[in-house]
gemmi code that builds the backbone of each chain (N, CA, C; Angstrom):
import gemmi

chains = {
    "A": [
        ("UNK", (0.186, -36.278, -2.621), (-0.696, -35.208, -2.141), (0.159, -34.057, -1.606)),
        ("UNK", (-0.320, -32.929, -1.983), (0.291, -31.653, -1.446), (-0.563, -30.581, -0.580)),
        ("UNK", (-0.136, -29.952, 0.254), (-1.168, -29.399, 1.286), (-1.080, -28.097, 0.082)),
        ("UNK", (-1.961, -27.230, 0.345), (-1.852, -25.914, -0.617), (-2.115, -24.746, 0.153)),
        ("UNK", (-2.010, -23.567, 0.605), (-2.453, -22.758, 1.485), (-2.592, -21.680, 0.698)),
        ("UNK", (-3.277, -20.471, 0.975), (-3.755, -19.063, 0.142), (-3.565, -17.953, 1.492)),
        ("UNK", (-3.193, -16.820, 0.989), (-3.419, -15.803, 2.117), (-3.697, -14.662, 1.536)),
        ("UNK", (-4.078, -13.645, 2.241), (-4.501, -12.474, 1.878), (-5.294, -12.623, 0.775)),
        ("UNK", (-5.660, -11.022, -0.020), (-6.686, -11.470, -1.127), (-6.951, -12.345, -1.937)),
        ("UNK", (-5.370, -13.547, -2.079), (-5.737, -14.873, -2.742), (-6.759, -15.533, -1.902)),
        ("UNK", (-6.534, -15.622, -1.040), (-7.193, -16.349, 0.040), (-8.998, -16.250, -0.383)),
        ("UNK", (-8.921, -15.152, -0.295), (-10.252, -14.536, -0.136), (-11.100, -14.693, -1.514)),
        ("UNK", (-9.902, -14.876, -2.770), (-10.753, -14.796, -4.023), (-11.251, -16.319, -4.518)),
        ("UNK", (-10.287, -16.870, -3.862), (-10.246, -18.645, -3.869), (-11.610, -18.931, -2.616)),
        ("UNK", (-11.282, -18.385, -2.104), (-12.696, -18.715, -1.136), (-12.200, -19.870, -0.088)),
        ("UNK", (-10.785, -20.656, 0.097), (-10.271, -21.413, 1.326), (-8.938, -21.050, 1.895)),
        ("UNK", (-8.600, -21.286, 2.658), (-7.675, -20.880, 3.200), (-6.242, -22.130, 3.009)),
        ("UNK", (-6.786, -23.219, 3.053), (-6.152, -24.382, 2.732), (-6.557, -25.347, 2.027)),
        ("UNK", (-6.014, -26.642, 1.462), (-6.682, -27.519, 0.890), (-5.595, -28.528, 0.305)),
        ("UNK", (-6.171, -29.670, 0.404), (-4.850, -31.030, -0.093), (-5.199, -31.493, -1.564)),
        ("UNK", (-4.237, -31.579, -2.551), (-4.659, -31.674, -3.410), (-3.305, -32.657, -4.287)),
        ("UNK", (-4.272, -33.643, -5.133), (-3.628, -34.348, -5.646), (-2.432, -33.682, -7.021)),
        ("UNK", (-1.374, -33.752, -6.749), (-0.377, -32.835, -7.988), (0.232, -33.759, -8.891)),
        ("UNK", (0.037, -33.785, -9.834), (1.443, -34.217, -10.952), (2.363, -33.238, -11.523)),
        ("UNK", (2.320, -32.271, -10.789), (3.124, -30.802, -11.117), (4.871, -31.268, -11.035)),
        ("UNK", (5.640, -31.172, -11.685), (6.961, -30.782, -11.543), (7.646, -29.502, -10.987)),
        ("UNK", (6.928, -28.572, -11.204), (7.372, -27.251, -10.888), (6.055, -26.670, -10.149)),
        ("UNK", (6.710, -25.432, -9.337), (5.377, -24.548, -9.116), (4.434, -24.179, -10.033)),
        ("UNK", (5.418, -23.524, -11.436), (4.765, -23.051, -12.740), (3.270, -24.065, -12.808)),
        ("UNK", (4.277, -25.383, -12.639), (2.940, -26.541, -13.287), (1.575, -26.222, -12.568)),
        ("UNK", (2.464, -26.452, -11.126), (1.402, -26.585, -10.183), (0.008, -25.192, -10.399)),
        ("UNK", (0.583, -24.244, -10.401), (-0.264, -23.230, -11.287), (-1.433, -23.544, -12.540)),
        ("UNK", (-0.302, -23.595, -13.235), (-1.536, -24.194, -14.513), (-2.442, -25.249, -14.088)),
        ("UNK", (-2.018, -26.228, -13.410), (-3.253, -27.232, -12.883), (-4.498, -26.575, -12.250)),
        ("UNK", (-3.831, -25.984, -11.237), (-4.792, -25.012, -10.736), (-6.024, -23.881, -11.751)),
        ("UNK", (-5.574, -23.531, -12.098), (-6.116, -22.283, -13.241), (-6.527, -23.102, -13.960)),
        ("UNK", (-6.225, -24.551, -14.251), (-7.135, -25.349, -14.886), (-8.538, -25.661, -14.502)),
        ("UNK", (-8.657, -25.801, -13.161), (-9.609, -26.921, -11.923), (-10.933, -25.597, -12.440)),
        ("UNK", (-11.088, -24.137, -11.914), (-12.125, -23.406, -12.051), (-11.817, -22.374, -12.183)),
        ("UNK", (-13.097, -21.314, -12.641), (-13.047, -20.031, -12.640), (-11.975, -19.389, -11.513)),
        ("UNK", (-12.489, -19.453, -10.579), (-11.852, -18.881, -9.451), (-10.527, -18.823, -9.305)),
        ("UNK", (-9.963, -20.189, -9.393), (-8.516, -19.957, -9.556), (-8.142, -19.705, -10.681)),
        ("UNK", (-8.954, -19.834, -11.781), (-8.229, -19.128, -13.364), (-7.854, -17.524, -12.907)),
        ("UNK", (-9.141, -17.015, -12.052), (-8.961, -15.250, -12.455), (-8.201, -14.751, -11.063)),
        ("UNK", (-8.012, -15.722, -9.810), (-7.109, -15.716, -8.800), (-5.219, -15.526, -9.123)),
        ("UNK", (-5.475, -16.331, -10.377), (-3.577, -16.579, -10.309), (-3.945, -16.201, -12.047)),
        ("UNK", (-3.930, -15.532, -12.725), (-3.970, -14.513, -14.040), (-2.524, -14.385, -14.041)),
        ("UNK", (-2.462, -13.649, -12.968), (-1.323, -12.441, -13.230), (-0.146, -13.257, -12.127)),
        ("UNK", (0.490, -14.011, -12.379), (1.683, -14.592, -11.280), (2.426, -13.531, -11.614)),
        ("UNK", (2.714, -12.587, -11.718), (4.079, -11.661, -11.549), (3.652, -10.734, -10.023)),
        ("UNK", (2.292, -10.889, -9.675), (1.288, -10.677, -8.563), (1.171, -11.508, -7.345)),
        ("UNK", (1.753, -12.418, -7.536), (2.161, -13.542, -6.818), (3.657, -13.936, -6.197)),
        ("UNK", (3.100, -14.205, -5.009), (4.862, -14.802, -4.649), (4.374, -16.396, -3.942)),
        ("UNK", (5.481, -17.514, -3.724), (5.108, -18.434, -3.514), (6.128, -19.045, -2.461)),
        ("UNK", (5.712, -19.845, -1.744), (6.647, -20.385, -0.553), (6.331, -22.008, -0.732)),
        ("UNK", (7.420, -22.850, -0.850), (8.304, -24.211, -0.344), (8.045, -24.727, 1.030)),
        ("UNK", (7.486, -25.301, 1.235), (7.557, -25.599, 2.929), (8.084, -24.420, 3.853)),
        ("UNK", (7.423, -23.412, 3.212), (7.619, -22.440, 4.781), (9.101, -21.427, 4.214)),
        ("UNK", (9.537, -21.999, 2.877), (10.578, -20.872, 2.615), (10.441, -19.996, 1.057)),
        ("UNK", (10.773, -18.731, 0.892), (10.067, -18.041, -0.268), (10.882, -18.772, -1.238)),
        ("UNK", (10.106, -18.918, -2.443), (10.544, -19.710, -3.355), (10.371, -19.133, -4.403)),
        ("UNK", (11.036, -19.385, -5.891), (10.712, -18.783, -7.522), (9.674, -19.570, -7.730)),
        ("UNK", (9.156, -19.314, -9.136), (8.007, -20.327, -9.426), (8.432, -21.226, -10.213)),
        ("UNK", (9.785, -21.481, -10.749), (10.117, -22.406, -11.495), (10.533, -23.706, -10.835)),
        ("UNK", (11.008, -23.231, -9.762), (10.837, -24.558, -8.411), (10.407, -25.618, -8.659)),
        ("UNK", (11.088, -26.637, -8.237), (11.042, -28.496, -8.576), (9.788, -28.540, -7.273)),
        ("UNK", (8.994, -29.095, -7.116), (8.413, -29.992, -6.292), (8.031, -30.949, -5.325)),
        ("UNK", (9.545, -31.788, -6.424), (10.002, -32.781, -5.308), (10.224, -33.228, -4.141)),
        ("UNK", (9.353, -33.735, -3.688), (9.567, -33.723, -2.106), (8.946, -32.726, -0.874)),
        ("UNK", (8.184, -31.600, -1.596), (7.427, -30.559, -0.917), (6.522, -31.132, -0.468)),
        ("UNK", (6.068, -30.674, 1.087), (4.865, -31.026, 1.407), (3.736, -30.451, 1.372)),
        ("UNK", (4.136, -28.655, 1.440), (3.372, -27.856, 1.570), (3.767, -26.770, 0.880)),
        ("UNK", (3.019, -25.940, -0.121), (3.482, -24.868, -1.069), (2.467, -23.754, -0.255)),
        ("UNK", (2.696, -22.814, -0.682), (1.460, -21.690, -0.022), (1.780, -20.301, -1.374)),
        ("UNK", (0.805, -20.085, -1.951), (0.505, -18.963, -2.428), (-0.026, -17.260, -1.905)),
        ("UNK", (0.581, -16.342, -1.751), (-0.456, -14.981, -1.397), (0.782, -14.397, -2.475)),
        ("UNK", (0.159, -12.840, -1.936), (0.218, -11.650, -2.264), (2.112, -11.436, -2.042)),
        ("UNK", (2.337, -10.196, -2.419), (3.787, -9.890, -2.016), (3.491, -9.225, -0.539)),
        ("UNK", (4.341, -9.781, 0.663), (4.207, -9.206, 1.892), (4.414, -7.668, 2.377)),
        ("UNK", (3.512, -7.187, 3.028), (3.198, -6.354, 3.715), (3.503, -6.307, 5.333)),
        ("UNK", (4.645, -6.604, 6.077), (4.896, -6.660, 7.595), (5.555, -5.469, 7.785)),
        ("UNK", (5.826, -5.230, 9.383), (6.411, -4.277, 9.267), (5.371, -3.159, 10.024)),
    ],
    "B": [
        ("UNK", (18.113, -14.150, 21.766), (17.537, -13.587, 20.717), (15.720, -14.532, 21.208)),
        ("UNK", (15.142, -12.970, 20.914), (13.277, -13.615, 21.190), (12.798, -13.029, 20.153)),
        ("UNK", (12.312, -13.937, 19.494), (11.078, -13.934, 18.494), (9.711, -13.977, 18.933)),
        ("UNK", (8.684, -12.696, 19.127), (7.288, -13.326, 19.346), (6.520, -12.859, 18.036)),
        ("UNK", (5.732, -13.567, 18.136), (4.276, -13.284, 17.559), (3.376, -13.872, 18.311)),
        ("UNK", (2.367, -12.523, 18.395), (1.531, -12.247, 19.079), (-0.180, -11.644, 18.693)),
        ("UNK", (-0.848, -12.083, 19.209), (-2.007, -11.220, 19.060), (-2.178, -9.845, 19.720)),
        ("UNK", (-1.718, -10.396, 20.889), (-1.769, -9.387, 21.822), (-1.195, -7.697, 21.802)),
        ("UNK", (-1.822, -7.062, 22.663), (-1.192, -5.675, 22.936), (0.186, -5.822, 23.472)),
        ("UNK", (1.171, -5.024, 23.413), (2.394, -4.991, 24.460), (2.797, -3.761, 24.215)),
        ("UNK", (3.849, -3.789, 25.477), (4.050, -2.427, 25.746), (5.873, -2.091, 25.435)),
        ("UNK", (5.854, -1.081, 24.390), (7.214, -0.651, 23.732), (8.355, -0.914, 24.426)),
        ("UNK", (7.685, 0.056, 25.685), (8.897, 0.888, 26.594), (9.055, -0.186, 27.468)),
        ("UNK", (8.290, -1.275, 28.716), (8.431, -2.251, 28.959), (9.510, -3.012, 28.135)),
        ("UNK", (9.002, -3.684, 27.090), (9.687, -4.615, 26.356), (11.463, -3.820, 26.110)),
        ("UNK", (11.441, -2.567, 25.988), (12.856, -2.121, 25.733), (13.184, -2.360, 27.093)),
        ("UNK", (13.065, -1.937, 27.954), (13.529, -1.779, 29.268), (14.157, -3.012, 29.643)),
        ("UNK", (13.184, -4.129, 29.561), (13.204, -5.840, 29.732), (14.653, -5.833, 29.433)),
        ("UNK", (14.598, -5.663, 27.799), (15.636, -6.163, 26.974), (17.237, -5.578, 27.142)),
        ("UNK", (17.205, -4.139, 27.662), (18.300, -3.070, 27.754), (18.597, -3.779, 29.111)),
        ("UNK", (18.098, -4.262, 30.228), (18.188, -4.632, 31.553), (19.388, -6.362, 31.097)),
        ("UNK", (18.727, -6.920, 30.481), (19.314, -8.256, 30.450), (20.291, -8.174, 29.205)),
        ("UNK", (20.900, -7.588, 29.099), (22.251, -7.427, 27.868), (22.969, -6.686, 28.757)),
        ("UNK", (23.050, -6.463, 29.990), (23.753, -5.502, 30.612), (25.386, -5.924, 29.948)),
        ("UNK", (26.130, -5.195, 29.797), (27.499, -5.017, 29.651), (28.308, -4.391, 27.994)),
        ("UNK", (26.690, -4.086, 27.122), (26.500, -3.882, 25.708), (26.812, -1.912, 25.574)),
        ("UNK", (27.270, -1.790, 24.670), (27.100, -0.100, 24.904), (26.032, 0.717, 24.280)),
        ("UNK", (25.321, -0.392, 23.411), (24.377, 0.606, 22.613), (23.238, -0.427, 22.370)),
        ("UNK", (22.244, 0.076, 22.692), (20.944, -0.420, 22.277), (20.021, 0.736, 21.416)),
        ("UNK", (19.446, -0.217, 20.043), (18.539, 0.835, 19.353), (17.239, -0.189, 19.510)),
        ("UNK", (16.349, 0.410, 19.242), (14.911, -0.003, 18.973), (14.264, 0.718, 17.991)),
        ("UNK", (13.083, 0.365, 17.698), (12.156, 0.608, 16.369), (11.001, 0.074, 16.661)),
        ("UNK", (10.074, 1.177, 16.940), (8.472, 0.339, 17.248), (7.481, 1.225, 15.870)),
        ("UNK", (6.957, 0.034, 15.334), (6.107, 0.643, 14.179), (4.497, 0.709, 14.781)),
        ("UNK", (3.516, 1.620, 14.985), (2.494, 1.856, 15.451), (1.499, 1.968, 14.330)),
        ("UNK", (0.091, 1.528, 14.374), (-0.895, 1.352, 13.346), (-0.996, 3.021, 13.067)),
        ("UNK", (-1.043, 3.506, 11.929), (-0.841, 4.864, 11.689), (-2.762, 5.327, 10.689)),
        ("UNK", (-3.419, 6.174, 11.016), (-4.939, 7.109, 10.795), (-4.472, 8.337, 10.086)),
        ("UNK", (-4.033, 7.709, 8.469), (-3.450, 9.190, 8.382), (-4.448, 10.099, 7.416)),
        ("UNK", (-5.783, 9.702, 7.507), (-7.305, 10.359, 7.257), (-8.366, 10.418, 7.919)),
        ("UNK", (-7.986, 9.871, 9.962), (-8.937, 9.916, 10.213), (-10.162, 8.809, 10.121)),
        ("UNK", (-9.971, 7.850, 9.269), (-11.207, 7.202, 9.578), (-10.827, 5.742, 9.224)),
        ("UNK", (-9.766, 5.520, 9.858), (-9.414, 3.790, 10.464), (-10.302, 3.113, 10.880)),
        ("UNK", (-10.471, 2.566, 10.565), (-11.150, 1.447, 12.149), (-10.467, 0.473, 12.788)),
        ("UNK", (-9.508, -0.192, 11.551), (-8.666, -1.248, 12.137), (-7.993, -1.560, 10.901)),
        ("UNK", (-6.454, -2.109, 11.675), (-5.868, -2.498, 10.476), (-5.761, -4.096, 11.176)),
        ("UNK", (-5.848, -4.870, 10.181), (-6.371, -6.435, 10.133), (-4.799, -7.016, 9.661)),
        ("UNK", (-4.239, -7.406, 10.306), (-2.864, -8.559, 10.072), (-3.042, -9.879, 9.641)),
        ("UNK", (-2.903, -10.416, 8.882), (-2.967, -12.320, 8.401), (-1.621, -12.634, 8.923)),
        ("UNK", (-1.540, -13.749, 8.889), (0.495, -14.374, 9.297), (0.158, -15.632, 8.844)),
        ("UNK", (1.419, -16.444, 8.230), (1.735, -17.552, 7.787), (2.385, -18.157, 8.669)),
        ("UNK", (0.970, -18.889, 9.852), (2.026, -19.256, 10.980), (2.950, -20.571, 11.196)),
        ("UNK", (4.037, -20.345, 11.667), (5.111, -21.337, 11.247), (5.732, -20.566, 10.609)),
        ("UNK", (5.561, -20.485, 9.125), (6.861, -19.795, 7.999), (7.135, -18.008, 8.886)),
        ("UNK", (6.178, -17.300, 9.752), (6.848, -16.255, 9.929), (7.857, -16.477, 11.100)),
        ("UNK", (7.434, -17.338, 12.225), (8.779, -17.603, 13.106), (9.408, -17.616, 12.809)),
        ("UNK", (10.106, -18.743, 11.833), (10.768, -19.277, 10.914), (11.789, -18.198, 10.725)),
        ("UNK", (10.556, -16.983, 9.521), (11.519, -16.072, 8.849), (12.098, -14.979, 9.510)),
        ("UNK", (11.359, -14.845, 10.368), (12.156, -13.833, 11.769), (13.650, -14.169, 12.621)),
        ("UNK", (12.842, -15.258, 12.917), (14.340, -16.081, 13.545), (15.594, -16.522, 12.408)),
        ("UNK", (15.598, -16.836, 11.331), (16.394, -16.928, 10.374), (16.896, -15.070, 10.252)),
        ("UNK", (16.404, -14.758, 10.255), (16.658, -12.934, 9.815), (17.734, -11.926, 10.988)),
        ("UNK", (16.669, -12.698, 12.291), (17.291, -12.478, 13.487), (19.002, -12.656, 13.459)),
        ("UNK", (18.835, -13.921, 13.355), (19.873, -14.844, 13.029), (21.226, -13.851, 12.207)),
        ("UNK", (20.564, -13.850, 11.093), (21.564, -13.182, 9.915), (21.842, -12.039, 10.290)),
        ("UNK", (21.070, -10.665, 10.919), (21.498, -9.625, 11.243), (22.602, -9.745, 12.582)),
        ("UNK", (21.695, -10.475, 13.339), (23.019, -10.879, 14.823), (24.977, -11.229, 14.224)),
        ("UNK", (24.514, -12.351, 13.093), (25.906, -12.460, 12.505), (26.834, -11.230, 11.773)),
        ("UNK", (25.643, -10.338, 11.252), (26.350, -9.353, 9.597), (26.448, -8.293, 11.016)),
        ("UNK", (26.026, -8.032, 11.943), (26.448, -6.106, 12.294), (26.849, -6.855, 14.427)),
        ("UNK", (27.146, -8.370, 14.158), (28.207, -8.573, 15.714), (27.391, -8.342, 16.754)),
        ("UNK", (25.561, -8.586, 16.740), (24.830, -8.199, 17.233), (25.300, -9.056, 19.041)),
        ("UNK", (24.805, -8.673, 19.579), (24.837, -9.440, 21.352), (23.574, -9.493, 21.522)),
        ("UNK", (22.208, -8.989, 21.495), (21.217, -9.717, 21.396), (19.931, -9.039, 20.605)),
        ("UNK", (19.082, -9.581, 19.886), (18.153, -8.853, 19.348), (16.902, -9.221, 19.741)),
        ("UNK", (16.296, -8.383, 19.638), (14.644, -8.936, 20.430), (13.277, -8.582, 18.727)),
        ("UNK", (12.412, -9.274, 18.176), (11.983, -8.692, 17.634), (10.318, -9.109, 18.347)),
        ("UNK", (9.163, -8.647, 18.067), (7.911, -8.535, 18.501), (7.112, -8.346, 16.886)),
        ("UNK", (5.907, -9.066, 16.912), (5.393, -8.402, 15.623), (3.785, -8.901, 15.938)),
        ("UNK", (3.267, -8.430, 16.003), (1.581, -8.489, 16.120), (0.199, -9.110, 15.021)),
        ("UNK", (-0.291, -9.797, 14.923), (-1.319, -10.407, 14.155), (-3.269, -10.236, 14.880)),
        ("UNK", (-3.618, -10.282, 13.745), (-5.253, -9.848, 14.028), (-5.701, -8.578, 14.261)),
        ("UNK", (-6.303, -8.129, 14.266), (-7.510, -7.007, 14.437), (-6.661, -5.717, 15.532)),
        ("UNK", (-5.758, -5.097, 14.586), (-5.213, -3.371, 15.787), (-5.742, -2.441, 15.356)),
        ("UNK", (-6.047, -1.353, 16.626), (-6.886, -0.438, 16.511), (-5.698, 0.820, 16.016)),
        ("UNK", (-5.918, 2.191, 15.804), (-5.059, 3.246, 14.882), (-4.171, 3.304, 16.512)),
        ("UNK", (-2.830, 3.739, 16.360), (-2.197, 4.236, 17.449), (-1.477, 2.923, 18.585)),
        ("UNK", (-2.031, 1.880, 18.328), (-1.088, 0.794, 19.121), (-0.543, 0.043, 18.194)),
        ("UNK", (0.946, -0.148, 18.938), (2.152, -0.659, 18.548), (2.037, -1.822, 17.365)),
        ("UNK", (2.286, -1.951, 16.153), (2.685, -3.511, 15.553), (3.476, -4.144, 15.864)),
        ("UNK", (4.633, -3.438, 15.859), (5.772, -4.389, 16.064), (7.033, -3.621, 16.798)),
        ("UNK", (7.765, -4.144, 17.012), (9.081, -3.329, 17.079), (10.481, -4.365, 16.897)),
        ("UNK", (11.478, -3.968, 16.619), (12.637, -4.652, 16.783), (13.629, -3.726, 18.279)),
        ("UNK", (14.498, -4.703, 18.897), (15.364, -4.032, 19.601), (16.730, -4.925, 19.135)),
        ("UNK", (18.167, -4.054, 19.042), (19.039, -5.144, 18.883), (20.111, -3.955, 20.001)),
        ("UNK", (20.807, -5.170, 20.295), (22.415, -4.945, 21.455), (23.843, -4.932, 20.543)),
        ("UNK", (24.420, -3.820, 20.861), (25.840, -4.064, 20.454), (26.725, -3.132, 21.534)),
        ("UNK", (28.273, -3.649, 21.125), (29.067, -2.882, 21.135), (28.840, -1.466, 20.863)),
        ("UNK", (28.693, -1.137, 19.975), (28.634, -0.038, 19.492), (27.567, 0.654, 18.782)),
        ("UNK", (27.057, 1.841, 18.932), (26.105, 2.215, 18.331), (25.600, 2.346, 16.997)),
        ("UNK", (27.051, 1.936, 15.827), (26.923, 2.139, 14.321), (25.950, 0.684, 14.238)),
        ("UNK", (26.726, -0.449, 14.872), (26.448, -1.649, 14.335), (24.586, -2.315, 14.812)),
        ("UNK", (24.611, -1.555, 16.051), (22.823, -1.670, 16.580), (21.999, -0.747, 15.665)),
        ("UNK", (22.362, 0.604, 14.929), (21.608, 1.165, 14.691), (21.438, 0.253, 12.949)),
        ("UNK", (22.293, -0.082, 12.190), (22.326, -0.557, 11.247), (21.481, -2.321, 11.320)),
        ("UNK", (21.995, -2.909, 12.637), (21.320, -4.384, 12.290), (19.847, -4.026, 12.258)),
        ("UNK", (19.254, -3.048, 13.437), (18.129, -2.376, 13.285), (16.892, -2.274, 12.006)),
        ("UNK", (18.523, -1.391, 11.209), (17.571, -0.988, 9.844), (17.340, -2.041, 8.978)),
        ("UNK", (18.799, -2.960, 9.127), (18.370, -4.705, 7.991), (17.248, -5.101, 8.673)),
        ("UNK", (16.820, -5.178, 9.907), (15.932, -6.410, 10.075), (14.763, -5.733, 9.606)),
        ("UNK", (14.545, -4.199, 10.177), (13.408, -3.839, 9.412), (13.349, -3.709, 7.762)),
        ("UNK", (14.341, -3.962, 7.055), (13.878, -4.008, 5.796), (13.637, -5.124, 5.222)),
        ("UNK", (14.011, -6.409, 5.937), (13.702, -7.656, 5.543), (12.230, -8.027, 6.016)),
        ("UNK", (12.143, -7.592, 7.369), (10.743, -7.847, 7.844), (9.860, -7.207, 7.173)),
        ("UNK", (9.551, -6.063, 6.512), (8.670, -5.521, 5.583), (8.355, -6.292, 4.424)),
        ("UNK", (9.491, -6.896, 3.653), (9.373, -7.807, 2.320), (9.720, -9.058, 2.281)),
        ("UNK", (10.097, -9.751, 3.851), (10.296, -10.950, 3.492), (9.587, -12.060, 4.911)),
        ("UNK", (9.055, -10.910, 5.609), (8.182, -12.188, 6.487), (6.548, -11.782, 6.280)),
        ("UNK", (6.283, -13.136, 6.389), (4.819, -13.412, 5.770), (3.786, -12.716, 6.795)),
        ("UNK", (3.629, -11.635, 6.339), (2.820, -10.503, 6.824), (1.583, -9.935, 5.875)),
        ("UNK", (0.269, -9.746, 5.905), (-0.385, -9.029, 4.693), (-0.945, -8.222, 5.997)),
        ("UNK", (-1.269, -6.719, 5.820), (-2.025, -5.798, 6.267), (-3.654, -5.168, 5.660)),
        ("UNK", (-4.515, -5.593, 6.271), (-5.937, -5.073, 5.558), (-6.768, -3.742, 6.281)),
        ("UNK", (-6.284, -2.889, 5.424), (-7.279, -1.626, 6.438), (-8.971, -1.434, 6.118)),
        ("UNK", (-9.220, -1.610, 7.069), (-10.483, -1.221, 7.281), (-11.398, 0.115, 8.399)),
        ("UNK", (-12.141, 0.438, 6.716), (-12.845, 1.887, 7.102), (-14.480, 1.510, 7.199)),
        ("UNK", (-14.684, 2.757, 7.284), (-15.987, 2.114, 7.750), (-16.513, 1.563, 6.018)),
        ("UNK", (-17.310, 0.871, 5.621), (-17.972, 0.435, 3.924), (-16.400, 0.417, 3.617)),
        ("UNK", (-15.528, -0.071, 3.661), (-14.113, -0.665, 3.502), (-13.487, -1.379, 3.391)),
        ("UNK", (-12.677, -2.474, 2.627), (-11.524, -2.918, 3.332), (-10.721, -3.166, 2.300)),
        ("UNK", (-9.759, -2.671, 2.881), (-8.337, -2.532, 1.823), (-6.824, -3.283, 1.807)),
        ("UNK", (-6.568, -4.161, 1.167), (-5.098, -4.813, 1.273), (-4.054, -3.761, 1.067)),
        ("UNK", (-3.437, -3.843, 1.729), (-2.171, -2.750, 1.765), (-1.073, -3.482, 0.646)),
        ("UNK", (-0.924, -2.468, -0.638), (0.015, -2.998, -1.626), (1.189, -2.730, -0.907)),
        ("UNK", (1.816, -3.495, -1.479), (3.943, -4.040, -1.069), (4.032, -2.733, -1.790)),
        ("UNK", (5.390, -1.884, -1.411), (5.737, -0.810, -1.871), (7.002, -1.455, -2.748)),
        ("UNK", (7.329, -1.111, -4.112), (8.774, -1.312, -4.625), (9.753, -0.807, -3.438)),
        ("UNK", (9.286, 0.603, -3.088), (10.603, 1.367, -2.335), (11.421, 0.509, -1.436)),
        ("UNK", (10.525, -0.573, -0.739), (10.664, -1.351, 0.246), (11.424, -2.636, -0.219)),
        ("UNK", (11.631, -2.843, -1.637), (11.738, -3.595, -2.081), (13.460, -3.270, -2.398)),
        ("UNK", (13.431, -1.715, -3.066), (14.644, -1.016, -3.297), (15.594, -1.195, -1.778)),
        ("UNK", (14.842, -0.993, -0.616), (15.356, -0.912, 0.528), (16.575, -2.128, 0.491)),
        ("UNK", (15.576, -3.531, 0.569), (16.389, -4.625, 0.551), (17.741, -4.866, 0.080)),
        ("UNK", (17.249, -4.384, -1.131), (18.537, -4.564, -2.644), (19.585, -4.195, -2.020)),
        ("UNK", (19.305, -2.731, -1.376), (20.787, -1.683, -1.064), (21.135, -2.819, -0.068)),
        ("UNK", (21.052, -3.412, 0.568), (22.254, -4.640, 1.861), (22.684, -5.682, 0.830)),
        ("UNK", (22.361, -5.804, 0.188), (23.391, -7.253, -0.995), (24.394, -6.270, -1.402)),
        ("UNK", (24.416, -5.132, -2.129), (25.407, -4.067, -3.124), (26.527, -4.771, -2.340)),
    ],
}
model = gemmi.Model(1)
for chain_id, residues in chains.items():
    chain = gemmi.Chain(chain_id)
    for i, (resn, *xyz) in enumerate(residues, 1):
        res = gemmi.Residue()
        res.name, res.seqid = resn, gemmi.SeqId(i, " ")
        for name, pos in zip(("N", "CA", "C"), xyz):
            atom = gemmi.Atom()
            atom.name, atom.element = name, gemmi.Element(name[0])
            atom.pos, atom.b_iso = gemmi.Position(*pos), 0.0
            res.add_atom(atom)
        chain.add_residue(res)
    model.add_chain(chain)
structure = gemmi.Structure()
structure.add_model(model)
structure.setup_entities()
């Protein structure tokens, strides 16, 4: 099981903020396509991953990223702080 | 080195003062306070999200790295989450040095990392509104120039 988190307009288009979800993903990539598999929402949420950035337990990550051992991935937007 | 995040209001000149007071023996202190900016007049609020955990995290790691790359003696950063009205403070950084090249420069790294690399989204809202603030490339260009 992997925790999954969304922020900003992902957040909002997915409609949760978090959620645990069973993965056989190897990579983020995978983990994606599973997703965009499950429903609409996340099909037209994650379209465009070049729109996307993704974080590893809390550190920014590529999307080709192994899995292994992650507990928690989190998807949003490219950051805005500052 | 203090990392907050906060909901709360705080106050610039306070927080510099704090910080310039307890580094006593440093020759140069810079700061940088970024304020919610109305540049049409009809703000209502700009709305902050945070990835809490991963932004401590990425502050204090950043903190960290600028204190090492420009010989920092102490840096203070502040950064604000939830619901600010036009005209009060987001955030600010303060850093301590020796010398004034190396405070004014760790300064500018942390603010260019903190723009594109801590988990921050900004949503403005007008009145029948609300708008995600797109990531700027420029900001992105910013970064690049400290690896060259």
């Amino acid at each position: 099981m992997i925790d999954i988190l969304y922020f900003a307009w992902l957040r909002e288009r997915i409609g949760i903020p978090k959620e645990r979800w069973a993965t056989e993903a190897a990579t983020v990539n995978d983990l994606v396509a599973e997703l965009r598999a499950r429903e609409e929402r996340y099909a037209l949420a994650c379209e465009d991953v070049s729109s996307l950035r993704v974080a590893r337990d809390q550190e920014l990550s590529s999307f080709d990223a192994p899995l292994d051992g992650v507990r928690e991935v989190a998807f949003f937007p490219p950051l805005t702080g500052g | 080195m203090r990392i907050v995040v906060q909901e709360a209001l705080f106050d610039p000149g306070a927080e510099l003062s704090a910080f310039s007071a307890a580094v006593a023996g440093v020759g140069a202190v810079v700061s940088f306070s970024g304020i919610v900016r109305d540049d049409h007049g009809d703000l209502d609020a700009l709305e902050i999200e945070h990835y809490a955990g991963m932004t401590e995290r990425a502050l204090a790691e950043q903190a960290t790295e600028a204190a090492a790359r420009f010989k920092l003696a102490d840096v203070l950063v502040i950064h604000r989450h939830g619901r600010l009205s036009p005209d009060e403070p987001i955030m600010m950084v303060a850093t301590a040095a020796a010398h004034r090249k190396e405070a004014f420069a760790g300064a500018d790294f942390l603010m260019d990392y903190l723009k594109s690399r801590a988990p921050f989204w900004k949503k403005e809202v007008r009145s029948g509104s609300a708008d995600w603030v797109e990531a700027k490339q420029a900001d992105e260009d910013a970064l690049a120039e400290w690896s060259r």
